[in-house]
PyMOL Python script that loads the backbone (N, CA, C, O; Angstrom):
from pymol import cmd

cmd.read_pdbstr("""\
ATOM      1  N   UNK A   1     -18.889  -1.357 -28.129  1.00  0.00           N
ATOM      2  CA  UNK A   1     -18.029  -0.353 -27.532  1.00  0.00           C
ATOM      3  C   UNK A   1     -18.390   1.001 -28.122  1.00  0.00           C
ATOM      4  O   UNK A   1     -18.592   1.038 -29.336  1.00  0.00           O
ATOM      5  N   UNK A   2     -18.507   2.250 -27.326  1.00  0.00           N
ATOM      6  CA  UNK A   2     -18.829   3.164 -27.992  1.00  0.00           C
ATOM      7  C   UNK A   2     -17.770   4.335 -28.172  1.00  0.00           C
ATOM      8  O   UNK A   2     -16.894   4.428 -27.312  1.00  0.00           O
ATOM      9  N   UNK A   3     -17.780   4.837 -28.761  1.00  0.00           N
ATOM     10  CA  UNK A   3     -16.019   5.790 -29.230  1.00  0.00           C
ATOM     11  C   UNK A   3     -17.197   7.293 -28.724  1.00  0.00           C
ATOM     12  O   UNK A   3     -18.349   7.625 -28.446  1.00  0.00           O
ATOM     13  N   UNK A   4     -15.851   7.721 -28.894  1.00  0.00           N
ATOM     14  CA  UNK A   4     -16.291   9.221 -28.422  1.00  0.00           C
ATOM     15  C   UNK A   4     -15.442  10.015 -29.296  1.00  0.00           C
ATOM     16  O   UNK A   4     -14.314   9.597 -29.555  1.00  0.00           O
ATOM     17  N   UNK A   5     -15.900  11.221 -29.826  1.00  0.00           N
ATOM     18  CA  UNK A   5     -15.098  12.402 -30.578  1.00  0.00           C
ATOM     19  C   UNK A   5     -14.750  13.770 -30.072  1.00  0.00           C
ATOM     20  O   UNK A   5     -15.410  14.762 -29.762  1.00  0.00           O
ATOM     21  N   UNK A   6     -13.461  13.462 -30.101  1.00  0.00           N
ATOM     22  CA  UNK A   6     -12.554  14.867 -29.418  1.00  0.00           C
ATOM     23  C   UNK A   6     -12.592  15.698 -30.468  1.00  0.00           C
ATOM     24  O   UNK A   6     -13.387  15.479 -31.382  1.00  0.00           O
ATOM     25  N   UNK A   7     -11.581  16.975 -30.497  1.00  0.00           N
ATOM     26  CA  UNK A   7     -11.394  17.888 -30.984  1.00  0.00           C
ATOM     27  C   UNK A   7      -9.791  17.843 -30.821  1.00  0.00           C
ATOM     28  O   UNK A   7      -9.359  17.522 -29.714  1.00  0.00           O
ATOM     29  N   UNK A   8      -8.834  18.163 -31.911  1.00  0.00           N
ATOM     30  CA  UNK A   8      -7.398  17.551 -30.855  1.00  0.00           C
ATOM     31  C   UNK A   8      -7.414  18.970 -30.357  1.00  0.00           C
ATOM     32  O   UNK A   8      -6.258  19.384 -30.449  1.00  0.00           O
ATOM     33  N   UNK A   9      -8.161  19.850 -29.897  1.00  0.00           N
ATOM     34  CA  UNK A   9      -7.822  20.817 -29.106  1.00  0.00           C
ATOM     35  C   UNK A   9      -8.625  20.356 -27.776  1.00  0.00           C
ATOM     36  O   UNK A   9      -8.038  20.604 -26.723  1.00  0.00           O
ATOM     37  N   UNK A  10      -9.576  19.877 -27.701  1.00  0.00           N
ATOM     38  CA  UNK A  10      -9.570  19.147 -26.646  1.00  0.00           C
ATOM     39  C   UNK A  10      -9.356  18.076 -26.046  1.00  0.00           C
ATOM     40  O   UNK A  10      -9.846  17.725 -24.972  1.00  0.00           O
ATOM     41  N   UNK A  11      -8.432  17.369 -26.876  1.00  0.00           N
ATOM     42  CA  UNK A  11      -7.432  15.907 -26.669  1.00  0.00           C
ATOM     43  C   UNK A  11      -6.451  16.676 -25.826  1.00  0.00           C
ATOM     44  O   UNK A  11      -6.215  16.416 -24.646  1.00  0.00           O
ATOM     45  N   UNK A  12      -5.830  17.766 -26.613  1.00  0.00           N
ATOM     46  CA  UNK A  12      -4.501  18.424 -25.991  1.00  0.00           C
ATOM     47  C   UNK A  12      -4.954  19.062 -24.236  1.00  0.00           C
ATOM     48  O   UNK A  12      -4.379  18.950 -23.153  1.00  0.00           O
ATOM     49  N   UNK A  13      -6.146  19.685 -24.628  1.00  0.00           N
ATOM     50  CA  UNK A  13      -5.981  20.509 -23.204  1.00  0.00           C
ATOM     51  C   UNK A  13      -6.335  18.695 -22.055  1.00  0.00           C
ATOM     52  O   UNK A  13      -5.717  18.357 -21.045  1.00  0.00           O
ATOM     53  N   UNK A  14      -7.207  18.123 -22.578  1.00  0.00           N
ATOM     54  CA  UNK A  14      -6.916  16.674 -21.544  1.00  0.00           C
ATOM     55  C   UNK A  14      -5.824  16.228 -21.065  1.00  0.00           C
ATOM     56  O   UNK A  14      -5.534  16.048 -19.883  1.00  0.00           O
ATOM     57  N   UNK A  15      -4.893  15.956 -22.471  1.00  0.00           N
ATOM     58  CA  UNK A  15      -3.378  15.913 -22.008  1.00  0.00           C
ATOM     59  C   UNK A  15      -2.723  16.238 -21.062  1.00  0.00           C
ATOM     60  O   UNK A  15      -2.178  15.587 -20.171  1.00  0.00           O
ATOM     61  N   UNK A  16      -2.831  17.931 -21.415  1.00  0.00           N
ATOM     62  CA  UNK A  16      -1.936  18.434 -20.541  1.00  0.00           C
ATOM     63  C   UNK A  16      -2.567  19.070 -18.825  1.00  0.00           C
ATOM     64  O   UNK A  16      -2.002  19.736 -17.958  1.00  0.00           O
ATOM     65  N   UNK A  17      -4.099  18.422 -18.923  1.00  0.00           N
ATOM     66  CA  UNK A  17      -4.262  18.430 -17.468  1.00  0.00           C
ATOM     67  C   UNK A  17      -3.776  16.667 -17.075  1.00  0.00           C
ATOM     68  O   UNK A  17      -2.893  16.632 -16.218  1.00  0.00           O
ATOM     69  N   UNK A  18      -4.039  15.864 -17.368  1.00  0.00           N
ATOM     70  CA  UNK A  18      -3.377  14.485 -16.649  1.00  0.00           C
ATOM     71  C   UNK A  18      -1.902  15.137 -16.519  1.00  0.00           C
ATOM     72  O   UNK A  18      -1.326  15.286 -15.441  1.00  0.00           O
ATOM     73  N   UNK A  19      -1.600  15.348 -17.244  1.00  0.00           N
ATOM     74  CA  UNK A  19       0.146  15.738 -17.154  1.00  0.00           C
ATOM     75  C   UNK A  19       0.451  16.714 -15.993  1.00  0.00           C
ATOM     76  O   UNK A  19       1.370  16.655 -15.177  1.00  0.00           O
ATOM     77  N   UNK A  20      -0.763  17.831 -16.142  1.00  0.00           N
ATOM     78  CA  UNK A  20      -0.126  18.245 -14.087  1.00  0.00           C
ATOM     79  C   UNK A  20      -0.734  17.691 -13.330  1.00  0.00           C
ATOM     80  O   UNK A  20      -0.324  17.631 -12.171  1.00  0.00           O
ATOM     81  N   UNK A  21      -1.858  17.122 -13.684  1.00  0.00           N
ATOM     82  CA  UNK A  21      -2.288  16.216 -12.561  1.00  0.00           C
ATOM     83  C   UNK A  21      -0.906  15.521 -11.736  1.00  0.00           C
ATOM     84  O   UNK A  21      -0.278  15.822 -10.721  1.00  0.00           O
ATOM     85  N   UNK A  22      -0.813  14.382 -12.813  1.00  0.00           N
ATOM     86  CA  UNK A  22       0.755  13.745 -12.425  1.00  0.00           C
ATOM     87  C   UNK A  22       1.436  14.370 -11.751  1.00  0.00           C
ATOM     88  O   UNK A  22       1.411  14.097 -10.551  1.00  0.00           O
ATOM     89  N   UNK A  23       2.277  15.403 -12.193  1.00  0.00           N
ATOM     90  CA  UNK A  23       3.153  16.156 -11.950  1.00  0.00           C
ATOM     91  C   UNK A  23       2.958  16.397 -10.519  1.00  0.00           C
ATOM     92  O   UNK A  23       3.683  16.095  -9.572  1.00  0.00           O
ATOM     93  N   UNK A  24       1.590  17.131 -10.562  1.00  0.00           N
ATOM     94  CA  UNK A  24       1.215  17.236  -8.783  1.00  0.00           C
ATOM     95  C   UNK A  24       1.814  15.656  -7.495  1.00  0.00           C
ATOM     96  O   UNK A  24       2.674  15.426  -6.645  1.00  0.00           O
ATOM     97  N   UNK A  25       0.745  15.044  -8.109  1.00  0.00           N
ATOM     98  CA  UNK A  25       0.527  13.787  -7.759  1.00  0.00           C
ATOM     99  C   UNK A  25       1.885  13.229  -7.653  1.00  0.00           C
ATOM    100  O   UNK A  25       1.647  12.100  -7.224  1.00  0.00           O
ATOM    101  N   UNK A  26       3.243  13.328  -7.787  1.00  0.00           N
ATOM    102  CA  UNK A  26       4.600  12.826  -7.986  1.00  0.00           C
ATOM    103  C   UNK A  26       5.112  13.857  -6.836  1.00  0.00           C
ATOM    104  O   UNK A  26       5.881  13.642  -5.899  1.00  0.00           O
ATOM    105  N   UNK A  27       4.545  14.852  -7.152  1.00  0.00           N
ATOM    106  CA  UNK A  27       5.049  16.276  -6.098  1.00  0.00           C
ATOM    107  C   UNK A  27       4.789  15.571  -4.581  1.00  0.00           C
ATOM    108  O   UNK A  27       5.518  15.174  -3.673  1.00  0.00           O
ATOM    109  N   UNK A  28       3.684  15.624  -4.769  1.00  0.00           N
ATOM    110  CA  UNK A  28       2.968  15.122  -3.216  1.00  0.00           C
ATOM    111  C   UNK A  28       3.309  13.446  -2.992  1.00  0.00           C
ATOM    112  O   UNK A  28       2.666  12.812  -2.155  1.00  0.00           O
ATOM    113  N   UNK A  29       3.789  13.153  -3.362  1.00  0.00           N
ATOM    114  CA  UNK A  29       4.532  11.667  -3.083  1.00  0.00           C
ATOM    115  C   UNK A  29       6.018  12.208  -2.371  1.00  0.00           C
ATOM    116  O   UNK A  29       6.589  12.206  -1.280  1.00  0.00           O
ATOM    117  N   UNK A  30       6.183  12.591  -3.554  1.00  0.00           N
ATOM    118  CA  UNK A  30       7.913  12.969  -2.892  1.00  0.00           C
ATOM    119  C   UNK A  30       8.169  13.721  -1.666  1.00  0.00           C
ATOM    120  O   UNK A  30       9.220  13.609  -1.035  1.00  0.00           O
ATOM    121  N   UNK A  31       6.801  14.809  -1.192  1.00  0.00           N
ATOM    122  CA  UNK A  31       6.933  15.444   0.068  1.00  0.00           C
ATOM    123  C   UNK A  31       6.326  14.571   1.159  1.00  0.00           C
ATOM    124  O   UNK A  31       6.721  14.758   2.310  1.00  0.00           O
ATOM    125  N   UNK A  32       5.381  13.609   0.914  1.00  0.00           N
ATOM    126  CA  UNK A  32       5.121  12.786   1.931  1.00  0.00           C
ATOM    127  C   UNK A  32       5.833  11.644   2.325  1.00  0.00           C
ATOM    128  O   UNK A  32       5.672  10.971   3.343  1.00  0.00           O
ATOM    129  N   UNK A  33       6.841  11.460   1.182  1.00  0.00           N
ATOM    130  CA  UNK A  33       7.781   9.918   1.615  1.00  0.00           C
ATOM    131  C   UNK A  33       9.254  11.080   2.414  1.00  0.00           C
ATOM    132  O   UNK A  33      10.014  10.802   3.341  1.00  0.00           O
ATOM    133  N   UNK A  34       9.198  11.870   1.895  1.00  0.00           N
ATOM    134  CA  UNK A  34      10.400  12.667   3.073  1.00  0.00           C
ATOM    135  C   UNK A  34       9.518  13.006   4.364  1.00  0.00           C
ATOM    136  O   UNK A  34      10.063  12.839   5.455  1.00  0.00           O
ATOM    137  N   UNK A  35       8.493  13.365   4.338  1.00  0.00           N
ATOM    138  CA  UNK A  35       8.072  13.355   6.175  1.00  0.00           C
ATOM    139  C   UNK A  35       7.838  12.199   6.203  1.00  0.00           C
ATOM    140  O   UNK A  35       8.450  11.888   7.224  1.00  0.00           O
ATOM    141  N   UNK A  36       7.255  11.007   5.719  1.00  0.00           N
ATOM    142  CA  UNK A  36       7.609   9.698   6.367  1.00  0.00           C
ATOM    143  C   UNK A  36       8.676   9.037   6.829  1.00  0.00           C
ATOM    144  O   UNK A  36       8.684   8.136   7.667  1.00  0.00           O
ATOM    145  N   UNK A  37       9.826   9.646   6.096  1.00  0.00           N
ATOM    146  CA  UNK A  37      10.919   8.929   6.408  1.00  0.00           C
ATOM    147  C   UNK A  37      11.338   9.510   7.713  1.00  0.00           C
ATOM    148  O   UNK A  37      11.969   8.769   8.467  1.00  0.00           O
ATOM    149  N   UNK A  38      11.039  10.920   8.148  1.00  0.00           N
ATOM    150  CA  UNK A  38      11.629  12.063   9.563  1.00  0.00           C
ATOM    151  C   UNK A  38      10.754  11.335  10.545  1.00  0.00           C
ATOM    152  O   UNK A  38      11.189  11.284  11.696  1.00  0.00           O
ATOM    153  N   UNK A  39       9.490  10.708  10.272  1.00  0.00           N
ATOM    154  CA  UNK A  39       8.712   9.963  11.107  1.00  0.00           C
ATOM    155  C   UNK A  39       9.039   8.304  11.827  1.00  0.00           C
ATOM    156  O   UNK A  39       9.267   7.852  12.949  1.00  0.00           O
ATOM    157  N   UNK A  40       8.879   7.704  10.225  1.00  0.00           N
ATOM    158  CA  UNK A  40       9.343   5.946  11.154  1.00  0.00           C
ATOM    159  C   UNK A  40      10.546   6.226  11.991  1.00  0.00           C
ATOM    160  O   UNK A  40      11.406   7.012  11.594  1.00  0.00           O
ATOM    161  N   UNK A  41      10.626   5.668  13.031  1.00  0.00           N
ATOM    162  CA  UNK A  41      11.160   5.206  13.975  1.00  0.00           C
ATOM    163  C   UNK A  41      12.464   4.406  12.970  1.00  0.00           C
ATOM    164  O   UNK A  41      12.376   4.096  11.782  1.00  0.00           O
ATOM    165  N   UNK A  42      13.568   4.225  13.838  1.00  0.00           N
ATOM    166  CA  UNK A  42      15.052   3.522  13.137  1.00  0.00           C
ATOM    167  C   UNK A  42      14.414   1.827  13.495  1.00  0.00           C
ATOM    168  O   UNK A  42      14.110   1.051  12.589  1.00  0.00           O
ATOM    169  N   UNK A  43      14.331   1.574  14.585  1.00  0.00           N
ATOM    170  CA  UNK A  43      13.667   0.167  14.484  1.00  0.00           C
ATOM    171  C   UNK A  43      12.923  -0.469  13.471  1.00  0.00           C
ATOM    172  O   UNK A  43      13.050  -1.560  12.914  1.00  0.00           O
ATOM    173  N   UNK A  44      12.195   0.367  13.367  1.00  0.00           N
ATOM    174  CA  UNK A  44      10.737   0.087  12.502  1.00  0.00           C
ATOM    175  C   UNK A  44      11.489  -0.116  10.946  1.00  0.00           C
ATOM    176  O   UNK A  44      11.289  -1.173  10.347  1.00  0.00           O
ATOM    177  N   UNK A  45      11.982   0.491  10.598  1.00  0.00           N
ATOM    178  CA  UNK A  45      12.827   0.691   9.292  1.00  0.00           C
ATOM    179  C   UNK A  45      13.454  -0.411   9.310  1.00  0.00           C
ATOM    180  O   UNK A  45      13.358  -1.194   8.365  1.00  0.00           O
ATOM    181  N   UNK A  46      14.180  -0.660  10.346  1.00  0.00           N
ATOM    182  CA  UNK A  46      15.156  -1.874  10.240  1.00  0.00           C
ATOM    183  C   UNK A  46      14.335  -3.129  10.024  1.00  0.00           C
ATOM    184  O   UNK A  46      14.547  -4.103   9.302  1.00  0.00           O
ATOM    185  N   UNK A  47      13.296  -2.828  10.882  1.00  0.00           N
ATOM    186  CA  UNK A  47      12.335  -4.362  10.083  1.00  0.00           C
ATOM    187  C   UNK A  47      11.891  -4.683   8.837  1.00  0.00           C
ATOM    188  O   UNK A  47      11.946  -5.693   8.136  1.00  0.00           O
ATOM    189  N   UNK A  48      11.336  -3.344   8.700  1.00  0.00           N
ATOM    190  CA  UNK A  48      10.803  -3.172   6.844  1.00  0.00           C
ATOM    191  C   UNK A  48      11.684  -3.361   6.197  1.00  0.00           C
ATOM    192  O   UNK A  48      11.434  -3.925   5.131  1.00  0.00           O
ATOM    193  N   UNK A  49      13.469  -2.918   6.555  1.00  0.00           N
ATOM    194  CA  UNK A  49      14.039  -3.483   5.359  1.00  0.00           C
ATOM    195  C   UNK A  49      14.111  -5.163   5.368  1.00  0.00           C
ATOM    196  O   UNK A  49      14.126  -5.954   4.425  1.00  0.00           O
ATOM    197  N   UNK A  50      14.141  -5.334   6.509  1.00  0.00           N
ATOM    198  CA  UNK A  50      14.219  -7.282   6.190  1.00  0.00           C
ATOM    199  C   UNK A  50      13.341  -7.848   5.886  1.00  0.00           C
ATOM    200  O   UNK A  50      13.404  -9.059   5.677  1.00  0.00           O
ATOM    201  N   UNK A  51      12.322  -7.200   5.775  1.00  0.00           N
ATOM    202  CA  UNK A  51      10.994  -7.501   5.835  1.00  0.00           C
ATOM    203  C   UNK A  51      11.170  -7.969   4.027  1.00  0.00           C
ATOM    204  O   UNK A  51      11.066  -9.085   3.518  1.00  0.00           O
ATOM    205  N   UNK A  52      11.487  -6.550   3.341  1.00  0.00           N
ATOM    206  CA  UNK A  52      11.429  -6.385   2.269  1.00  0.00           C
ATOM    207  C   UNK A  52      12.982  -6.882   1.024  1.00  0.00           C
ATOM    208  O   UNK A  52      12.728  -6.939  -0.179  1.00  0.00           O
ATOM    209  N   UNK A  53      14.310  -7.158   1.475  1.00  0.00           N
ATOM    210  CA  UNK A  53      15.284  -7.826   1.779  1.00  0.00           C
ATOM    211  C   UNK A  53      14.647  -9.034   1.900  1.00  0.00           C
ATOM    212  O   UNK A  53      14.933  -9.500   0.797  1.00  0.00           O
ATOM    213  N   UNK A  54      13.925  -9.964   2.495  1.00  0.00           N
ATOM    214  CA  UNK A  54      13.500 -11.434   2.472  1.00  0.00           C
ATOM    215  C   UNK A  54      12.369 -11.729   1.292  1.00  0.00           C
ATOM    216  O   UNK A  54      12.441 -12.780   0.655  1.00  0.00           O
ATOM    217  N   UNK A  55      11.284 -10.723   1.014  1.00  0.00           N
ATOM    218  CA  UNK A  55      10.776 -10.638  -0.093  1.00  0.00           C
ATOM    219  C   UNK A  55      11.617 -10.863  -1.680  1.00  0.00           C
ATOM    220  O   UNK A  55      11.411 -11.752  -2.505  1.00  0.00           O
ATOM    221  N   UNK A  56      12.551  -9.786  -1.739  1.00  0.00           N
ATOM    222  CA  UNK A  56      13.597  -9.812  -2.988  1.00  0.00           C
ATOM    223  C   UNK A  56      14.151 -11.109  -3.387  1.00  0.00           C
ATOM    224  O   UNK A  56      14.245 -11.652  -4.488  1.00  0.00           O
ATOM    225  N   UNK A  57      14.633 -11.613  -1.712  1.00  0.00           N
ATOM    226  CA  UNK A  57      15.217 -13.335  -2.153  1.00  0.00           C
ATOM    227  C   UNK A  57      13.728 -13.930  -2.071  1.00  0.00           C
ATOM    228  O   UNK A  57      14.091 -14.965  -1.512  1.00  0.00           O
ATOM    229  N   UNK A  58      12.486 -14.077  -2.174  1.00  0.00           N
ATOM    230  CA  UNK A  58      11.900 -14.848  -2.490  1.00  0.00           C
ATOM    231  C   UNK A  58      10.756 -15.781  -1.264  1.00  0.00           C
ATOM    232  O   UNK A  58      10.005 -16.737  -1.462  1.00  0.00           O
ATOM    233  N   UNK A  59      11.015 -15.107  -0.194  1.00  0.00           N
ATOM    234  CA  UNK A  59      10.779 -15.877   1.058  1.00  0.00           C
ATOM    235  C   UNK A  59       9.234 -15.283   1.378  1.00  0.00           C
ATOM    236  O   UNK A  59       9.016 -14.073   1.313  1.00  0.00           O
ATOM    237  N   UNK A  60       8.473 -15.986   1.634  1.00  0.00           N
ATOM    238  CA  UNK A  60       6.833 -15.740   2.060  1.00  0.00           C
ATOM    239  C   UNK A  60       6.355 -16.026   3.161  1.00  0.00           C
ATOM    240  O   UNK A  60       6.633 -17.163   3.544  1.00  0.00           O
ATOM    241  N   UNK A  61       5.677 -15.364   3.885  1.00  0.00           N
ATOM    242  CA  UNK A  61       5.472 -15.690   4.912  1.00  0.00           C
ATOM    243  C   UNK A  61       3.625 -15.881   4.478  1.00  0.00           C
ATOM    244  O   UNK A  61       3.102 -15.582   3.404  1.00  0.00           O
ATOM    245  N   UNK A  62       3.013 -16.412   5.600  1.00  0.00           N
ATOM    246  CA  UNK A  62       1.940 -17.062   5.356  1.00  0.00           C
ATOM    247  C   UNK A  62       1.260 -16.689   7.075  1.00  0.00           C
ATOM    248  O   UNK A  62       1.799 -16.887   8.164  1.00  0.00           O
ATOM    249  N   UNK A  63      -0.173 -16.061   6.739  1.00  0.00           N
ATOM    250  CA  UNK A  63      -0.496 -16.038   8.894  1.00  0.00           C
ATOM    251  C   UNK A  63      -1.940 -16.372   8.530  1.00  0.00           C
ATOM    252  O   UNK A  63      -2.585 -16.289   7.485  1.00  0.00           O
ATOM    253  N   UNK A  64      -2.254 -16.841   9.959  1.00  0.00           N
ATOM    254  CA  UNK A  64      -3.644 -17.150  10.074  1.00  0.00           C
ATOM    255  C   UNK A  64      -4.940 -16.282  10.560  1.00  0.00           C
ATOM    256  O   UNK A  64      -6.143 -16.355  10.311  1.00  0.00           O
ATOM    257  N   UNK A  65      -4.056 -15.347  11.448  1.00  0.00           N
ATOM    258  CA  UNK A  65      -4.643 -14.251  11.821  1.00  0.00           C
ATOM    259  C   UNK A  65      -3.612 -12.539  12.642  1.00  0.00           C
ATOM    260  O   UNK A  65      -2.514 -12.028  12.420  1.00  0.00           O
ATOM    261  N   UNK A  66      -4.182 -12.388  13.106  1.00  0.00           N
ATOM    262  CA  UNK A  66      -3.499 -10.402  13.191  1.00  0.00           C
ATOM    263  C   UNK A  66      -2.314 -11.069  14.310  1.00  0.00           C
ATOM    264  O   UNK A  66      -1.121 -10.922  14.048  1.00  0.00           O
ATOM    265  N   UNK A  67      -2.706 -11.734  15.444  1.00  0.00           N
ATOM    266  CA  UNK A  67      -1.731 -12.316  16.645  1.00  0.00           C
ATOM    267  C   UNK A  67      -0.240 -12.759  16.042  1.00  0.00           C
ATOM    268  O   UNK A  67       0.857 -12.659  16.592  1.00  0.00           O
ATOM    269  N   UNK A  68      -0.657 -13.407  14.403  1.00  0.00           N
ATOM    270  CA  UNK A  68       1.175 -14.007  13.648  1.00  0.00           C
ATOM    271  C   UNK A  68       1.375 -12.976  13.529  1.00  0.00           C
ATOM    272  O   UNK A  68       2.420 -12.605  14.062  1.00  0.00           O
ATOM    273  N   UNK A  69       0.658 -12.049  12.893  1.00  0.00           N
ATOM    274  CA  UNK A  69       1.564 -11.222  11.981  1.00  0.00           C
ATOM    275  C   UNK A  69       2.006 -10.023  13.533  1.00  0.00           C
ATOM    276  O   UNK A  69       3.174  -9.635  13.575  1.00  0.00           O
ATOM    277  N   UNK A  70       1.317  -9.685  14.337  1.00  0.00           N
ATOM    278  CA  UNK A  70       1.925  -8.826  15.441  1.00  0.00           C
ATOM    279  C   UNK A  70       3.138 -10.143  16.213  1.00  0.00           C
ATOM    280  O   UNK A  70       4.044  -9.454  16.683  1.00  0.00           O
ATOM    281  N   UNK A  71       3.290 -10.846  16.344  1.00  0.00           N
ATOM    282  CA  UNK A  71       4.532 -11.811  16.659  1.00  0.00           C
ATOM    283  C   UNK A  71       5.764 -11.968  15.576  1.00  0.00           C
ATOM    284  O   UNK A  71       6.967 -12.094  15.807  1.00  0.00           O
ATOM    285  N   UNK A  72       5.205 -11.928  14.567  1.00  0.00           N
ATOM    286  CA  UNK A  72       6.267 -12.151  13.191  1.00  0.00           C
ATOM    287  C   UNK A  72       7.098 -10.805  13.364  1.00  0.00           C
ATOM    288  O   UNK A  72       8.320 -10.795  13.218  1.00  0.00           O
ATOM    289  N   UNK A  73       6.175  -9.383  13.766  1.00  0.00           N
ATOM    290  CA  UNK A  73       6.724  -8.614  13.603  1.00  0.00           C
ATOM    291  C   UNK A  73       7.574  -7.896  14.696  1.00  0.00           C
ATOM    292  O   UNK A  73       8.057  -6.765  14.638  1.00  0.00           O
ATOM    293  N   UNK A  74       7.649  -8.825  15.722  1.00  0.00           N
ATOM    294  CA  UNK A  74       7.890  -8.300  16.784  1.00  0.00           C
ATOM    295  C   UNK A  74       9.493  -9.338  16.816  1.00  0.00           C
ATOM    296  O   UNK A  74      10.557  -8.957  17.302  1.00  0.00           O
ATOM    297  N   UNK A  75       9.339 -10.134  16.424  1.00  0.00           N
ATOM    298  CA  UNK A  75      10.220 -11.014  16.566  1.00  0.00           C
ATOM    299  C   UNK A  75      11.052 -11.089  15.420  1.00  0.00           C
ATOM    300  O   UNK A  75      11.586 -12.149  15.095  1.00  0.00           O
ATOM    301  N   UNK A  76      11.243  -9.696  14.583  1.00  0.00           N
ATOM    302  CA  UNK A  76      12.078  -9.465  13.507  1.00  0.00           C
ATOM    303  C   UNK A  76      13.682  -9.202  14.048  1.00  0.00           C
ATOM    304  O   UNK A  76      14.579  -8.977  13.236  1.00  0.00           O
TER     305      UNK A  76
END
""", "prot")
cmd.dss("prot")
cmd.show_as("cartoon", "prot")
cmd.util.cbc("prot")
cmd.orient("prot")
């Protein structure tokens, strides 16, 4: 394994770019799950929650190909 040698002045400035990295990266989550949410459809939601509601209790579904899973999902 080979180590590498910082400077903690350049440990710190690493730091504190991951840290706005993040920061960004949390930013732009939070503005894209609010226009996702103005987007899905109320149907669609209502499936994902049972979808995800049947997951929590434990329930799996299993497909063989794209035809189950467009029937599974249609027939929520």
């Amino acid at each position: 394994m080979n180590t590498i040698t910082l400077s903690k002045i350049e440990y710190l400035n690493m730091h504190k770019t991951q840290k706005e990295l993040k920061q960004r990266l949390d930013l732009m989550e939070k503005k894209l799950m609010d226009f996702a949410k103005d987007e899905v459809v109320s149907t669609y939601a209502i499936k994902l929650n049972k979808i995800s509601a049947d997951m929590d209790n434990g329930v799996g579904v299993r497909f063989a190909d794209a035809s189950e899973v467009k029937n599974y999902l249609e027939n929520l």
